[in-house]
Backbone as numpy.savetxt, mean C-alpha at the origin, in Angstrom:
# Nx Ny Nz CAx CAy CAz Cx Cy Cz
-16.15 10.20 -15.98 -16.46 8.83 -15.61 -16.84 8.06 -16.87
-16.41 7.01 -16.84 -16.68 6.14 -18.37 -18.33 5.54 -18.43
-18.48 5.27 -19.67 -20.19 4.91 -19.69 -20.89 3.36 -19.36
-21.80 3.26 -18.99 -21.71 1.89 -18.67 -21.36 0.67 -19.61
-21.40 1.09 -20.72 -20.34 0.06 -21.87 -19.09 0.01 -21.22
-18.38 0.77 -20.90 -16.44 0.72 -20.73 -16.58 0.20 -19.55
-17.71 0.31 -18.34 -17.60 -0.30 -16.82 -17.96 -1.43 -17.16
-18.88 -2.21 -18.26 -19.16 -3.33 -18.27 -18.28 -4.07 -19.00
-17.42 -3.51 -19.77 -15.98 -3.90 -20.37 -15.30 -4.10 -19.38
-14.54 -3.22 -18.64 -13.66 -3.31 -17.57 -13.85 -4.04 -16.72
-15.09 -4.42 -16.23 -15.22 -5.43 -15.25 -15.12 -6.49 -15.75
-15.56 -7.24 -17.13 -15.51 -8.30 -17.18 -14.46 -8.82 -17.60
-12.94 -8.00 -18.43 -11.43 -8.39 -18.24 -11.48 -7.86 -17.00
-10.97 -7.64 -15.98 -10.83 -7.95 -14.67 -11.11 -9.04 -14.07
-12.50 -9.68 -14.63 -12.99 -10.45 -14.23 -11.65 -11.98 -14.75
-12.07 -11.33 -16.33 -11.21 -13.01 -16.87 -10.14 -12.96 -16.54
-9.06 -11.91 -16.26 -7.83 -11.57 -15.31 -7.77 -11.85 -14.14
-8.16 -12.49 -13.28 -8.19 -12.28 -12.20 -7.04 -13.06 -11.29
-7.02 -14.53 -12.15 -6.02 -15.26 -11.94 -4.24 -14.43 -12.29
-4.31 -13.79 -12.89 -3.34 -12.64 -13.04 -3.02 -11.33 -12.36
-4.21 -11.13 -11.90 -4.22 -9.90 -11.15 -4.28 -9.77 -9.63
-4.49 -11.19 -8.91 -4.88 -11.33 -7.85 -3.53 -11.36 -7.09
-2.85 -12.05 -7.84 -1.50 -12.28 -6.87 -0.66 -11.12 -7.16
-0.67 -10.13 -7.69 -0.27 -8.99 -7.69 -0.67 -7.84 -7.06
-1.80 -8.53 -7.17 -2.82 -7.25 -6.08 -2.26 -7.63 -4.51
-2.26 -9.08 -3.83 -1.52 -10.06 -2.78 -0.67 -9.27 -2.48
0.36 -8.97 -3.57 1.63 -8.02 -3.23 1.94 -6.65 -3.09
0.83 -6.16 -3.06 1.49 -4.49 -3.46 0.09 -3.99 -2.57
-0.89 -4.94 -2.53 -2.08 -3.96 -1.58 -2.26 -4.05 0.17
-1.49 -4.70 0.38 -1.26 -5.40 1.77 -1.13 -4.09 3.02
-1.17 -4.31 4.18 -1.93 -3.52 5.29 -0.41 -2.22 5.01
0.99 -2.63 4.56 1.52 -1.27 5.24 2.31 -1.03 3.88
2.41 -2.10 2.60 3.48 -2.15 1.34 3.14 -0.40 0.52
1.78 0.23 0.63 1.64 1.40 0.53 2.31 2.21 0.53
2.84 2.38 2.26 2.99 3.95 3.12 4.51 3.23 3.04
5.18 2.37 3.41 6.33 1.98 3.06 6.81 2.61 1.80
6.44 1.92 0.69 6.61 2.39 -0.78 6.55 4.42 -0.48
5.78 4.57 -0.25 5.57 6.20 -0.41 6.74 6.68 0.75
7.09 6.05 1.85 8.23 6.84 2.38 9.76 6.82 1.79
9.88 5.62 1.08 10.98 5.18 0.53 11.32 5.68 -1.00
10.13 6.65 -1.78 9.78 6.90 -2.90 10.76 8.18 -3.46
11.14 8.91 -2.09 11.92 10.46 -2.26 13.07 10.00 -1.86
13.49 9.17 -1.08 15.25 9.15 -0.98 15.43 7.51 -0.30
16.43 6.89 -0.46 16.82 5.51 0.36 16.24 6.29 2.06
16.25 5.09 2.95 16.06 5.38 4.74 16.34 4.36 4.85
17.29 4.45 6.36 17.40 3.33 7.14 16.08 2.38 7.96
16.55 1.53 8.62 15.20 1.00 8.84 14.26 1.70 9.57
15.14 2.07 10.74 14.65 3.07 11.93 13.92 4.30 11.75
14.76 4.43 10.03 13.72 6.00 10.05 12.47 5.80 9.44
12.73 4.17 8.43 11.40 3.42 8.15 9.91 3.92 9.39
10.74 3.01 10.21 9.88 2.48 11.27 9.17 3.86 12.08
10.14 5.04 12.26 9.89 6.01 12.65 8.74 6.93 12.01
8.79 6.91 11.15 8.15 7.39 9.50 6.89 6.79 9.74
6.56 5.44 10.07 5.21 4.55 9.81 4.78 4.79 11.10
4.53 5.65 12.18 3.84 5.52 13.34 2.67 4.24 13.36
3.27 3.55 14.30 2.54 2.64 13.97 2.97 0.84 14.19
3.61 0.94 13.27 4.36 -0.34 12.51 5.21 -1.00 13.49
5.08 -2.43 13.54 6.05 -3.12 14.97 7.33 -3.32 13.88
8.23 -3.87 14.88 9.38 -4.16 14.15 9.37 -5.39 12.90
8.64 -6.07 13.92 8.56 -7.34 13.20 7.53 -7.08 11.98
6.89 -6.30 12.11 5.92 -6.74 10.65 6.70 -5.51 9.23
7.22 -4.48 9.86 8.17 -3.96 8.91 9.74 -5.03 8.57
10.33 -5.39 9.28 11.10 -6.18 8.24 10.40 -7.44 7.59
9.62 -7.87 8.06 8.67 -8.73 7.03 8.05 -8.21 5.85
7.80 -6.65 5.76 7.03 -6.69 4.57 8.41 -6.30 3.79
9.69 -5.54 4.47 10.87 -5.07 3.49 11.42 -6.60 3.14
11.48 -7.28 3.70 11.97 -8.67 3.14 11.31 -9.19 1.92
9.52 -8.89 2.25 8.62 -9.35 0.62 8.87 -8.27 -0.34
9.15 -6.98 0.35 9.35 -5.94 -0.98 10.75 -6.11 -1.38
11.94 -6.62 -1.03 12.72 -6.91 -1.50 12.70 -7.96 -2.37
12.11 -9.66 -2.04 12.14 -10.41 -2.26 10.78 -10.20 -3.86
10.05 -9.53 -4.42 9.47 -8.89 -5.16 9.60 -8.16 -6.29
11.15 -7.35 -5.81 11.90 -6.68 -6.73 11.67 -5.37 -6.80
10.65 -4.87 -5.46 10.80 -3.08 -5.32 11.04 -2.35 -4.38
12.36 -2.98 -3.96 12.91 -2.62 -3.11 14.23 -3.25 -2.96
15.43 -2.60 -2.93 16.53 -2.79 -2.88 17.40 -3.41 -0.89
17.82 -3.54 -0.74 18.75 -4.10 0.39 20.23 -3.45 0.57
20.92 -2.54 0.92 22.01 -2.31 1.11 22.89 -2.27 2.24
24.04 -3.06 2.70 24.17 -2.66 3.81 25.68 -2.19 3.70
25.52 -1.33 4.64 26.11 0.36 4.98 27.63 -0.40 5.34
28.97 -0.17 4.69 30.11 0.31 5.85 30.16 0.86 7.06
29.26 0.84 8.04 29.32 1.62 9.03 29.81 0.58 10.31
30.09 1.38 11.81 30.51 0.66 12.64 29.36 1.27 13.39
28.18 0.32 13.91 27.86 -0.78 14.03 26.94 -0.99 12.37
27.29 -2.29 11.62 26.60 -1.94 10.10 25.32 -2.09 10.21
25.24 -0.86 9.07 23.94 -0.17 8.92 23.22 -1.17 7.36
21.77 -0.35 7.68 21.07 -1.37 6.32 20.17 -0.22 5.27
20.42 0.06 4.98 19.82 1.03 3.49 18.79 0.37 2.79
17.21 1.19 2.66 16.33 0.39 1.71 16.27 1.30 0.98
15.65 1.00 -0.42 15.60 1.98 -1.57 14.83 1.59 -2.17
13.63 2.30 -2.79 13.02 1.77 -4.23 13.28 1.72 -5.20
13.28 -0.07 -6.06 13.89 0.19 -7.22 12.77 0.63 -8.72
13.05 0.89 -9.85 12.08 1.80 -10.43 11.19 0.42 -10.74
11.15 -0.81 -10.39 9.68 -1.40 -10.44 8.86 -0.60 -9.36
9.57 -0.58 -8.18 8.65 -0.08 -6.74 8.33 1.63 -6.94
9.04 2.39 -8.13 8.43 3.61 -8.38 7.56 4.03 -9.52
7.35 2.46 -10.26 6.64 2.57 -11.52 5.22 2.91 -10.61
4.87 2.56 -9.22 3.91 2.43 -7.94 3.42 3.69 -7.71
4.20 4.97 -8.10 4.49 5.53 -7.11 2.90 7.06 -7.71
3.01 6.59 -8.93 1.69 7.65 -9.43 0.30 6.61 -9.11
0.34 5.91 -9.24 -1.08 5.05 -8.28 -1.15 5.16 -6.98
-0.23 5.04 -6.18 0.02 4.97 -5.18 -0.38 6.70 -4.36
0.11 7.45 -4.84 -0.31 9.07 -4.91 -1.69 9.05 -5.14
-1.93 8.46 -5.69 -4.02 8.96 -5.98 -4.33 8.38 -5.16
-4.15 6.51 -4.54 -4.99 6.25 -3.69 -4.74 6.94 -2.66
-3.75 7.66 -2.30 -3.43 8.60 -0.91 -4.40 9.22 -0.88
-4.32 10.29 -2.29 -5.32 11.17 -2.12 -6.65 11.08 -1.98
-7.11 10.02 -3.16 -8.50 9.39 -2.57 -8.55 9.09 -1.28
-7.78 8.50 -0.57 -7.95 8.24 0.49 -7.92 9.43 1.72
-7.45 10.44 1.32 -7.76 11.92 2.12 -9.09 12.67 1.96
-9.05 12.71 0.72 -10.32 13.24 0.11 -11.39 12.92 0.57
-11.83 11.25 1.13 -13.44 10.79 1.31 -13.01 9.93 2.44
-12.10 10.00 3.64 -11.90 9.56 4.68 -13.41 9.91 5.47
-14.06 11.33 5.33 -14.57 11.38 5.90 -15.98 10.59 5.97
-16.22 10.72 4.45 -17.33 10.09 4.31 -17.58 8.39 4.53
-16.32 7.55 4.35 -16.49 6.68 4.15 -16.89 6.21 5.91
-16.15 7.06 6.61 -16.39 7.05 8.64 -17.65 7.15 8.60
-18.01 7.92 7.56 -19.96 8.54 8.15 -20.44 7.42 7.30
-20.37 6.49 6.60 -21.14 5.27 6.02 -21.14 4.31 7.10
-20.12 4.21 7.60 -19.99 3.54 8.24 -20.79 3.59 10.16
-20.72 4.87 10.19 -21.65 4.97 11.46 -23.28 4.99 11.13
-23.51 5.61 9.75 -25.02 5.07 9.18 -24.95 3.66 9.51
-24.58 2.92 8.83 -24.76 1.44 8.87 -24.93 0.66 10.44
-23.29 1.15 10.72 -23.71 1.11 12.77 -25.01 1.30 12.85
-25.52 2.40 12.86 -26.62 3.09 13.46 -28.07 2.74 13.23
-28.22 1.98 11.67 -28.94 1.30 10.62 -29.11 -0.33 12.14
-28.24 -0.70 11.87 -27.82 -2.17 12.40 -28.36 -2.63 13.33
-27.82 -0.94 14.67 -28.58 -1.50 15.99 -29.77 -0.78 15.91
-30.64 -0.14 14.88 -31.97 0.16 15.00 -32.74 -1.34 14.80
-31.98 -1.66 13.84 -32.75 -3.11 13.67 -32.96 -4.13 14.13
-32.00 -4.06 15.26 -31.75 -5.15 16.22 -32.22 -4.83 17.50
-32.59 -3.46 17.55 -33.69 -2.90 18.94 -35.13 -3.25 19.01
């Protein structure tokens, strides 16, 4: 872990960045551009297997976010010769430059799922003591 010199460095370019960093963050941190990116990371999928893949995800808000990840530049659009035509997404290597950040927050995010549930029922639990 860095010392509180490099955290008090780091925060404060972040800080003067922010106007730079914010609308990038807008794009790539959003509720599903993640698990999208990470299914699309090992081979092109059609939409369906998209959608299949994201338990979860309505139709409509997956081609909305493949439309911004296309429209973004990390994510490709192909559509298939097929009878009835088909549509191919792919990540392009901006959307896999993603793909080693994207892997840690997974894992962070496996790693302390639990704890962050149990902060959260402290606090619950904190909340309505205080309000009893």
């Amino acid at each position: 872990m860095a010392d509180d010199t490099d955290l008090e460095f780091l925060s404060l370019r972040a800080q003067s960045d922010v106007a730079l960093i914010r609308p990038v963050l807008d794009k790539i941190a959003d509720k599903w551009t993640i698990m999208i990116l990470t299914v699309l990371c090992p081979k092109p999928s059609r939409f369906n297997e998209i959608k299949r893949r994201l338990n979860g995800i309505t139709h409509k808000a997956l081609a909305d976010a493949l439309k911004r990840l296309e429209r973004n530049g990390l994510v490709t659009r192909t559509v298939l010769p097929t009878a009835p035509i088909g549509v191919q997404y792919a990540i392009t290597p901006l959307g896999h430059s993603l793909r080693q950040p994207f892997e840690a927050l997974c894992a962070w995010s496996l790693a302390h799922a639990a704890a962050i549930d149990e902060a959260g029922f402290a606090y619950d639990r904190a909340k309505a003591a205080d309000q009893a």
